[in-house]
C-alpha distance (Angstrom), angle and dihedral (degrees) to the residues before:
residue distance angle dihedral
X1 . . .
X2 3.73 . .
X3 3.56 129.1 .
X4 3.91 129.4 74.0
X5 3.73 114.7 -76.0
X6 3.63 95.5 -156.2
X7 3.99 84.2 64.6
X8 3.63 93.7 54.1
X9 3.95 120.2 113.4
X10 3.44 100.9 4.4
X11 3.87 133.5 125.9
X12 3.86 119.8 -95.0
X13 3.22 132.3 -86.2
X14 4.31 87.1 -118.4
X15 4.13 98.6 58.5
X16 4.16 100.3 172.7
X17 3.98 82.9 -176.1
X18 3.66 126.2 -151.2
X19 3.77 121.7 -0.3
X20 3.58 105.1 -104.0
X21 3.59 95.3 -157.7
X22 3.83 109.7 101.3
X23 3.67 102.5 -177.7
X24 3.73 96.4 36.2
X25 3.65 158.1 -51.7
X26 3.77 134.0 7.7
X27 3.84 145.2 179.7
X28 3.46 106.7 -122.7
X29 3.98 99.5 -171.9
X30 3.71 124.3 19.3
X31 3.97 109.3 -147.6
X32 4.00 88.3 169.1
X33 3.58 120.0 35.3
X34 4.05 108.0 -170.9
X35 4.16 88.6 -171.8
X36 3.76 106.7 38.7
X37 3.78 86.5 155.1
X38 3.96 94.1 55.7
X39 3.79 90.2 41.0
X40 4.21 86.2 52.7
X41 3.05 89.8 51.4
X42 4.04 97.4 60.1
X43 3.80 86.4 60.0
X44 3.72 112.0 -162.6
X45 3.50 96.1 -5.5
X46 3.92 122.2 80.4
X47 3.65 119.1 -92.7
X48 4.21 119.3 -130.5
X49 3.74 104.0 -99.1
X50 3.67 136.0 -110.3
X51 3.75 141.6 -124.4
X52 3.29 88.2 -139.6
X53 3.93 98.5 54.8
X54 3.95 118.9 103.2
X55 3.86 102.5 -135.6
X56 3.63 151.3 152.0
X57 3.87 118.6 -131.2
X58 3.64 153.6 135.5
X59 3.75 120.6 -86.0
X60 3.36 108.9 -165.0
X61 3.70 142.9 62.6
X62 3.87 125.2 -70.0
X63 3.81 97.0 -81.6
X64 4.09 128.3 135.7
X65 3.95 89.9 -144.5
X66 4.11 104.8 43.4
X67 3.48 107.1 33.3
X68 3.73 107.9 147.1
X69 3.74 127.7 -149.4
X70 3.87 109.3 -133.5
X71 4.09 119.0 -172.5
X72 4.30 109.7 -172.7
X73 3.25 141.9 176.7
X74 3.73 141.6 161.4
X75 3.80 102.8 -128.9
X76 3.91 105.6 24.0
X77 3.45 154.2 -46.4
X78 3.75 122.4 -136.4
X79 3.98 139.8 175.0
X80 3.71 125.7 -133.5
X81 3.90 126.4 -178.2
X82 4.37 108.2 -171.3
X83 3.77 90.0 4.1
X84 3.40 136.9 111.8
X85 3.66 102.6 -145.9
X86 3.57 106.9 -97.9
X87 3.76 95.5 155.6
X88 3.28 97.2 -120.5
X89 4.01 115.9 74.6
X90 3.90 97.1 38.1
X91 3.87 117.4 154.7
X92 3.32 98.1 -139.7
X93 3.50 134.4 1.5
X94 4.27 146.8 174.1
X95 3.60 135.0 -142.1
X96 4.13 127.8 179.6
X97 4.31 81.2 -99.6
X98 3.98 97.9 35.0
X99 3.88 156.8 43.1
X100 3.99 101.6 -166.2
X101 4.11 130.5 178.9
X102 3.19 135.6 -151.4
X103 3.45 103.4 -174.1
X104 3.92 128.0 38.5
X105 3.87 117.8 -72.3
X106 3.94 121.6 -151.1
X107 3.59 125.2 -156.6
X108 3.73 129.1 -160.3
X109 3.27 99.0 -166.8
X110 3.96 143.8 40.8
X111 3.98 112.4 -59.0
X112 3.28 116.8 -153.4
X113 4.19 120.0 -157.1
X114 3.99 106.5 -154.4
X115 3.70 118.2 -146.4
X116 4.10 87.1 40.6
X117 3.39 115.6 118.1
X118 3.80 116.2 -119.2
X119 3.61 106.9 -86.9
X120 3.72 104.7 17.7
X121 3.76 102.8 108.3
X122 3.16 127.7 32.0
X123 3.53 124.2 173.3
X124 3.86 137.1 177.9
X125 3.84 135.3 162.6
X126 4.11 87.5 -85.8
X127 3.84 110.2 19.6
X128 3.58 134.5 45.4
X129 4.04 122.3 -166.4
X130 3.98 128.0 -168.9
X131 3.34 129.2 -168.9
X132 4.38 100.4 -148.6
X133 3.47 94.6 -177.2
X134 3.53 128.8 99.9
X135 3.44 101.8 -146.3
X136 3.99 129.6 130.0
X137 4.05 124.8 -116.8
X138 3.89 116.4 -4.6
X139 3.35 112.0 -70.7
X140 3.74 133.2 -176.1
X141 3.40 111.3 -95.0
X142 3.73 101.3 30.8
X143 4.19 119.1 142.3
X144 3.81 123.8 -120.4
X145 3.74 123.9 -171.7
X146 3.70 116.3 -140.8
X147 3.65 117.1 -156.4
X148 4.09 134.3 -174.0
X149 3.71 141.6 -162.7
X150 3.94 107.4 -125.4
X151 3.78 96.0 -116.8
X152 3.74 90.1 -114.2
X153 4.26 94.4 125.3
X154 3.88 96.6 -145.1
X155 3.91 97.3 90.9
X156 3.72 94.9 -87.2
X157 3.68 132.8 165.4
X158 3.76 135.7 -50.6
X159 3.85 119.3 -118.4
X160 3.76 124.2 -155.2
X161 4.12 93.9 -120.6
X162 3.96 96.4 -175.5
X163 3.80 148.2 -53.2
X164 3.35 122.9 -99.4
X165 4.25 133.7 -158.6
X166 3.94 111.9 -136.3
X167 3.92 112.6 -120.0
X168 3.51 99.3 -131.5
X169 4.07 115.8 -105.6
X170 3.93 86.5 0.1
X171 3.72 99.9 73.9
X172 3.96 128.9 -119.9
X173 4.36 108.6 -48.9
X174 3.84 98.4 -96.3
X175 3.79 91.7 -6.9
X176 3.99 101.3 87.9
């Protein structure tokens, strides 16, 4: 392996120290100031932060065991791997209204998809269920759509399998 073992595990060569901020979060390094003339202005001492600054920072209170890494800015923040950052083909990326991907994510544990009603997706590594109907609670009577990969192994298409009625309290058969 390359590399210098004497550098291994140690801190970085940047150490901002302690969060200074007793009662709460700070930016720790501005990378975007939106108010360079306000923060001139402030001289040596540190100007009041901005919405609008792109920053990385701690966002929690001055604690040694729940210090919080916080990453912000106004517009977006995206993740490249072999890319220079050309704002176009990021992997992954957030916005104030969205977390998008490029690329396929992988979960290994259970997602859950807020603003889903209980019961309307359902989704393991060989069926998929949906719930179309707009309807509130889970009442008896309810549809469920049961879809299937066909087996094949190389990523191919989804089948519809069956549909299914929801058993009242119980939950769809196979679908809950």
């Amino acid at each position: 392996m390359g590399g210098n073992a004497a550098l291994q595990n140690l801190k970085g060569v940047l150490n901002v120290g302690g969060n200074s901020a007793t009662t709460g979060p700070t930016h720790l390094i501005t990378l975007f100031d939106f108010e360079p003339d306000k923060s001139a202005a402030y001289g040596s001492s540190r100007a009041p932060n901005s919405i609008h600054d792109t920053f990385i920072g701690i966002d929690s209170s001055n604690t040694n065991t729940t210090v919080g890494l916080s990453l912000g800015s106004y517009g977006s923040i995206s993740q490249y791997i072999a890319n220079n950052g050309d704002g176009t083909n990021w992997l992954e990326r957030l916005t104030a209204t969205l977390k998008e991907f490029k690329t396929a994510a992988k979960f290994d544990g259970t997602v859950t998809i807020v603003g889903l009603a209980a019961g309307c997706l359902n989704i393991s590594s060989t069926d998929l269920w949906v719930r179309p109907e707009r309807r509130v609670g889970r009442e008896a009577g309810a549809r469920c759509l049961r879809f299937r990969a066909d087996g094949s192994g190389g990523g191919g298409e989804w089948g519809l399998l069956g549909v299914a009625s929801h058993r009242g309290s119980g939950g769809f058969s196979g679908c809950s």
